[in-house]
NUMARLO-231956 format. One record per residue (C-alpha): x, y, z; residue in three letters; chain. Coordinates in steps of 0.05 Angstrom, whole numbers, plus 5000, padded with zeros to 4 digits. Example, Ala and Ser with C-alpha at 12.3 -4.5 7.8 and 13.67 -1.06 7.14 Angstrom:
// residues 2
[[5246 4910 5156] "ALA" "A"] [[5273 4979 5143] "SER" "A"] 
This chain:
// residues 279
[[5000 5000 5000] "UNK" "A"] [[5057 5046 5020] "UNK" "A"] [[5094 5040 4953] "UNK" "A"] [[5026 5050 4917] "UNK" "A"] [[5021 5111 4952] "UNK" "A"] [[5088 5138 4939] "UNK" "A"] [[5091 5120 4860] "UNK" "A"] [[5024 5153 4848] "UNK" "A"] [[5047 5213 4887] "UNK" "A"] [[5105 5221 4851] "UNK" "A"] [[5062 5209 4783] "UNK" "A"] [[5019 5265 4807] "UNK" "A"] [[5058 5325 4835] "UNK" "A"] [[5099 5334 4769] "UNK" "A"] [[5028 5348 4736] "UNK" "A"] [[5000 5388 4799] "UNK" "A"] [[5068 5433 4799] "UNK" "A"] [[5060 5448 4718] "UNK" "A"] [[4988 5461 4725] "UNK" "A"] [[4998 5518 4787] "UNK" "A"] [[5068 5554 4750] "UNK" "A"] [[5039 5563 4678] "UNK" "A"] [[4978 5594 4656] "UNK" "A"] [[4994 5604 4587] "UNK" "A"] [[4968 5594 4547] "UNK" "A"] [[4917 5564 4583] "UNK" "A"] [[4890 5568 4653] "UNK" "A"] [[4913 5509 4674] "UNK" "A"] [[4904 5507 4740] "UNK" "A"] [[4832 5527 4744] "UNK" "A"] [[4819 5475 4680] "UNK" "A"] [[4853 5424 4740] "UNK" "A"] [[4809 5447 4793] "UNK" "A"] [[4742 5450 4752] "UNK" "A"] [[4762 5376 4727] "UNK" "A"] [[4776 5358 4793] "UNK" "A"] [[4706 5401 4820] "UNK" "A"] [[4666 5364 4767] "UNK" "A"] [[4690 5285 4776] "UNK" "A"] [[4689 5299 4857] "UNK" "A"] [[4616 5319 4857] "UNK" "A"] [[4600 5262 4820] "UNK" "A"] [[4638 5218 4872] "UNK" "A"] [[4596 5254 4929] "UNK" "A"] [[4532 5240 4888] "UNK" "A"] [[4543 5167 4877] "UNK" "A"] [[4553 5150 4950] "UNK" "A"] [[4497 5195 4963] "UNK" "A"] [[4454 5152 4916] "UNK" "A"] [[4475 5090 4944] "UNK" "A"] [[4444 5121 5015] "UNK" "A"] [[4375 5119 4975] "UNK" "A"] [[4370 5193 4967] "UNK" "A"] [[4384 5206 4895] "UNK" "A"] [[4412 5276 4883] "UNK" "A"] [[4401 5324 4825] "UNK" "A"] [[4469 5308 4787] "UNK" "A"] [[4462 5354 4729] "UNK" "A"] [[4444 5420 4771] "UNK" "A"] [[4492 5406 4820] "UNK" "A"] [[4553 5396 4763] "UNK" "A"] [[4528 5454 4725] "UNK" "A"] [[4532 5499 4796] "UNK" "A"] [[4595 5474 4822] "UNK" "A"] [[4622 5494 4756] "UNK" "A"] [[4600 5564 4757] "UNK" "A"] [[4631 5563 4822] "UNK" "A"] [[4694 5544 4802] "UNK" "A"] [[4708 5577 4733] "UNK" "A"] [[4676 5652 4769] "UNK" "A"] [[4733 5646 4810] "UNK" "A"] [[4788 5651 4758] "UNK" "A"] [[4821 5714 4757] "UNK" "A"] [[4839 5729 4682] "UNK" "A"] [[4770 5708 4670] "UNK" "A"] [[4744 5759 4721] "UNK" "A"] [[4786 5817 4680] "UNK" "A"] [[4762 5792 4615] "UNK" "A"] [[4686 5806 4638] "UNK" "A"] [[4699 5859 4685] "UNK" "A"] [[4689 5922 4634] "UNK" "A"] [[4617 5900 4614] "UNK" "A"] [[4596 5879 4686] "UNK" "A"] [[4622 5885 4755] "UNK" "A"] [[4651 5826 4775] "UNK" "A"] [[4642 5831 4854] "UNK" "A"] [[4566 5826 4845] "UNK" "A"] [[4580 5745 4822] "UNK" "A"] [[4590 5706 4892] "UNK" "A"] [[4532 5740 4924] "UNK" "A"] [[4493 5731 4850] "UNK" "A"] [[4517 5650 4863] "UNK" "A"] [[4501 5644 4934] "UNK" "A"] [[4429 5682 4912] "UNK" "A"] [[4415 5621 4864] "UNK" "A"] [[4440 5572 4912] "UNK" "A"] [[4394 5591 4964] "UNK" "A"] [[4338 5600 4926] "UNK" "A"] [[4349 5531 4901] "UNK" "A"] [[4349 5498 4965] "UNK" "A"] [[4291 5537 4978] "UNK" "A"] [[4259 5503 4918] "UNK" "A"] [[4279 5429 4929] "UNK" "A"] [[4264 5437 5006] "UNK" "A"] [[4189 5458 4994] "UNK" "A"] [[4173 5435 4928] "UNK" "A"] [[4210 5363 4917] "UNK" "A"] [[4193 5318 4858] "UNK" "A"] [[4166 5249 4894] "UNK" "A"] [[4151 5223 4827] "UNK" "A"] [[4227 5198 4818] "UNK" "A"] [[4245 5192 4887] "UNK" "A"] [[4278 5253 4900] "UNK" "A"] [[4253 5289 4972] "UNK" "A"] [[4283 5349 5004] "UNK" "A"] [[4337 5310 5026] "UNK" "A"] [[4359 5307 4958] "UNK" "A"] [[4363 5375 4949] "UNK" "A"] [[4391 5383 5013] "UNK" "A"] [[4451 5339 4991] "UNK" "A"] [[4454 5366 4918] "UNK" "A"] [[4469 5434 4952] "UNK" "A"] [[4515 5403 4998] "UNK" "A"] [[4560 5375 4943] "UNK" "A"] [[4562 5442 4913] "UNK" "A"] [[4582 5477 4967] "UNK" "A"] [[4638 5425 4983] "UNK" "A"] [[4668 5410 4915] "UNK" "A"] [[4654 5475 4888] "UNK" "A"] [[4651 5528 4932] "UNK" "A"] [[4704 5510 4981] "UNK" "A"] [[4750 5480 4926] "UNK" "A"] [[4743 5545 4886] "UNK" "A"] [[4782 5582 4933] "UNK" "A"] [[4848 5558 4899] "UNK" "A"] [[4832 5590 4837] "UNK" "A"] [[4814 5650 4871] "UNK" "A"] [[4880 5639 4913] "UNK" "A"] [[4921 5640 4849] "UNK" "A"] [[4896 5697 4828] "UNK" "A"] [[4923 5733 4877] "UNK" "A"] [[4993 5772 4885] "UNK" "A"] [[5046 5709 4896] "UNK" "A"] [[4983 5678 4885] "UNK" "A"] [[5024 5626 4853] "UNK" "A"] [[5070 5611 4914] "UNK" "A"] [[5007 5613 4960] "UNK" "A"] [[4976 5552 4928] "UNK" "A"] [[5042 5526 4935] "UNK" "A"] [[5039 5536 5011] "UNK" "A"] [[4979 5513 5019] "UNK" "A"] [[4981 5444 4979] "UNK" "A"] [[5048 5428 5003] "UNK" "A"] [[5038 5447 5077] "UNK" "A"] [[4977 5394 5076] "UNK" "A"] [[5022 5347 5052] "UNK" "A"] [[5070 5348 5098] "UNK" "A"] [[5017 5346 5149] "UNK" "A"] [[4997 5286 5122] "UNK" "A"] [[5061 5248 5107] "UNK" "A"] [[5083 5261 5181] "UNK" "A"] [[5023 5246 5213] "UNK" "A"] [[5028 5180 5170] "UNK" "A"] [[5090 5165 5196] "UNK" "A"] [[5090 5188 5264] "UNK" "A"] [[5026 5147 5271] "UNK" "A"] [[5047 5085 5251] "UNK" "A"] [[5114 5084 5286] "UNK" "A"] [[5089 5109 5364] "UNK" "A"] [[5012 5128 5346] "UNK" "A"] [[4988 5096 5418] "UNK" "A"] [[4918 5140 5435] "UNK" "A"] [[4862 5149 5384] "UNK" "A"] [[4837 5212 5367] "UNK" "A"] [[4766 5205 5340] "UNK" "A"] [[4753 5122 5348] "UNK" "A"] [[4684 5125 5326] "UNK" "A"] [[4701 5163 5263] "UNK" "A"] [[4774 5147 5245] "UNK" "A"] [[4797 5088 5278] "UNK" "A"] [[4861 5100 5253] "UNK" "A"] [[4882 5168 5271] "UNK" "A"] [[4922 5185 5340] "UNK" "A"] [[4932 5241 5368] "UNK" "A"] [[5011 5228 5367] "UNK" "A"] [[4998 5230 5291] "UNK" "A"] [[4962 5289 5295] "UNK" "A"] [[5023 5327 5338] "UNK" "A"] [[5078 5304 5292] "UNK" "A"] [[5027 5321 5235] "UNK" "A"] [[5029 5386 5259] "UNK" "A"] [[5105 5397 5282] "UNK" "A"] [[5117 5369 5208] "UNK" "A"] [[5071 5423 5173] "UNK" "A"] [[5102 5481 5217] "UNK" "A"] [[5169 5465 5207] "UNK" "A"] [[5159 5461 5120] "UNK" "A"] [[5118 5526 5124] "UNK" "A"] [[5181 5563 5151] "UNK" "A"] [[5209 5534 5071] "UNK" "A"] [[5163 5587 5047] "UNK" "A"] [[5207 5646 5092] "UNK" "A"] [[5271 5626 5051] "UNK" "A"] [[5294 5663 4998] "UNK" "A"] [[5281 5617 4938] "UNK" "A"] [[5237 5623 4883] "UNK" "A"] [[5170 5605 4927] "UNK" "A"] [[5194 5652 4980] "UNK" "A"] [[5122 5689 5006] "UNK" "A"] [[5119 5756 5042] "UNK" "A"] [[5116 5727 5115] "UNK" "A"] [[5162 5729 5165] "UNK" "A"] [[5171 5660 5197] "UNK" "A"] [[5129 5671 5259] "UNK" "A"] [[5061 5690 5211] "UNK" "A"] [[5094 5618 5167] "UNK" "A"] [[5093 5569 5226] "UNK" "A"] [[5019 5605 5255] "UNK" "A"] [[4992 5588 5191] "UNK" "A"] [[5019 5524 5176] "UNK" "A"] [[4991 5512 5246] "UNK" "A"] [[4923 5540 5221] "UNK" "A"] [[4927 5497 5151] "UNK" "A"] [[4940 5432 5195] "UNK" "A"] [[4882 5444 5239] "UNK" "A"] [[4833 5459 5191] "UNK" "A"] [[4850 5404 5142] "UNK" "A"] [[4850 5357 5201] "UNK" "A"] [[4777 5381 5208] "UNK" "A"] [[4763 5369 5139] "UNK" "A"] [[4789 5300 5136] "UNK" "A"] [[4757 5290 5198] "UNK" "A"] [[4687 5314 5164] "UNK" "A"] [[4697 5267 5102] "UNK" "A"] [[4707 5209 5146] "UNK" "A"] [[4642 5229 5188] "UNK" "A"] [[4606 5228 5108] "UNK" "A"] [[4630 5156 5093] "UNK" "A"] [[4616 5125 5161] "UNK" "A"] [[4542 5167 5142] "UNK" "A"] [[4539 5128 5071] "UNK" "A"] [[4573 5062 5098] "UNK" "A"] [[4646 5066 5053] "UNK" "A"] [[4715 5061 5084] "UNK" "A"] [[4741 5103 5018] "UNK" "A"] [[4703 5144 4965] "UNK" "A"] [[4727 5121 4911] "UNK" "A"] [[4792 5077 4872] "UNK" "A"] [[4807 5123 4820] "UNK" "A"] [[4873 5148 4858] "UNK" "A"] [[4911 5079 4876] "UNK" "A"] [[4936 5080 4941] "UNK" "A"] [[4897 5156 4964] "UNK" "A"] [[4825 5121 4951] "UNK" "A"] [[4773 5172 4917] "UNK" "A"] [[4782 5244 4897] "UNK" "A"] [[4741 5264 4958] "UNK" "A"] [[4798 5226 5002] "UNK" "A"] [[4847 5269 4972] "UNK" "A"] [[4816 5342 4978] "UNK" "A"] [[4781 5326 5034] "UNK" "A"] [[4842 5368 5078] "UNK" "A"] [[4860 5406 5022] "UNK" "A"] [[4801 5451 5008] "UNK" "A"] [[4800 5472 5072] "UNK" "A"] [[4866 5489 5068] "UNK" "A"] [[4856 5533 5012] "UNK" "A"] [[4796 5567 5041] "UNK" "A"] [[4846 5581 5100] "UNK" "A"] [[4896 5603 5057] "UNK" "A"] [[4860 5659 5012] "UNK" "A"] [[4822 5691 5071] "UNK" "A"] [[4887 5691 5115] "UNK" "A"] [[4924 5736 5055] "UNK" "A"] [[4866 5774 5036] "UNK" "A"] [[4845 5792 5110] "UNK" "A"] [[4923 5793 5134] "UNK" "A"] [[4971 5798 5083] "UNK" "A"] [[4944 5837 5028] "UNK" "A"] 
């Protein structure tokens, strides 16, 4: 399992790394993360089904879509001098609302679907397209490149030493009754292993970010705890639907859900740290 792990990680980085450094002449990193968006609400939807409550797949792709793609900052510029841009995530969140409104109050019994359906259609949006969206938004930024960087990176070394600090002394569980296999000595050398690559990010290399190495280890601190709640939330959603992963399509990660699952959090932590902090 460990060696499938590490050979589709090192399969998938190269691509992740050349779709966050070039955008030319394509956006490649928001064509990634809408990809990504689009196959990850599906995952959420088919273990949703399997629960009996079938969702509204084709709304929810078409929304987490727009949520992703509005986020892209070129894309933003391009539209900007015909329409003002800022009026779009309130314009989204409008249309989301009103939908759950809609499926709450009026659902369609004839093919099974209740207002649990809706309930979960809008769920899926806001988790694999509103929170992921934040990345593109992210990039968009100044050193928006390097900031995605942080972000990504700092979860994984979160997660690679929690791993392995786990499995060599991990003695006390942290959440039994939703991830048996957590500690919390994986947890605290999860987190001493995010700190110490977030001070990476204080060096003066090309990914060097305008922090000083105090605001770098705070948050790296703040990425780890927040992506800890997020996996701890996915795990909660497939002991709710009965799976131990979401899907195989990554070998040796599980489902795409499994792998954002701490990242988009991340990211949401990320872009309102520099945009309330930094910038």
């Amino acid at each position: 399992m460990l060696k499938t792990r590490v050979i589709t990680s090192l399969c998938g980085i190269p691509i992740l790394v050349c779709a966050i450094w070039f955008d030319k002449p394509l956006p490649w990193f928001t064509v990634l993360i809408a990809v990504w968006g689009v196959m990850a609400v599906l995952e959420f939807y088919r273990l949703v089904a399997a629960s009996k409550v079938p969702p509204y797949i084709y709304f929810g792709i078409f929304l987490t879509l727009l949520f992703i793609v509005f986020r892209d900052a070129d894309l933003l510029a391009a539209i900007e001098p015909g329409f003002n841009t800022s009026y779009i995530p309130p314009i989204l969140f409008a249309a989301l609302v009103q939908t759950l409104l809609w499926f709450l109050f009026y659902p369609n019994r004839q093919t099974g679907r209740t207002s649990m359906s809706g309930v979960w259609t809008v769920i899926g949006v806001l988790y694999a397209g509103w929170l992921l969206s934040h990345l593109v938004a992210l990039r968009g930024l100044d050193d928006g490149r390097n900031w995605v960087f942080f972000a990504m990176f700092v979860t994984f070394a979160y997660d690679t030493a929690a791993y392995f600090t786990g499995r060599s002394i991990g003695r006390h569980k942290l959440a039994p009754s939703i991830s048996p296999g957590k500690t919390w000595e994986g947890t605290v050398g999860g987190l001493a292993g995010a700190v110490l690559f977030s001070l990476l990010f204080t060096l003066s290399t090309p990914f060097v970010l305008p922090i000083k190495w105090g605001e770098a280890m705070l948050l790296g601190l703040l990425v780890s705890i927040f992506g800890q709640v997020g996996d701890l939330l996915e795990s909660l959603f497939k002991r709710y639907v009965g799976v131990k992963d979401s899907g195989t399509l990554i070998r040796g990660h599980g489902g795409l859900l499994d792998r954002m699952d701490s990242i988009v959090f991340a990211g949401a932590v990320v872009y309102y740290y520099v945009i309330w902090v930094i910038q």
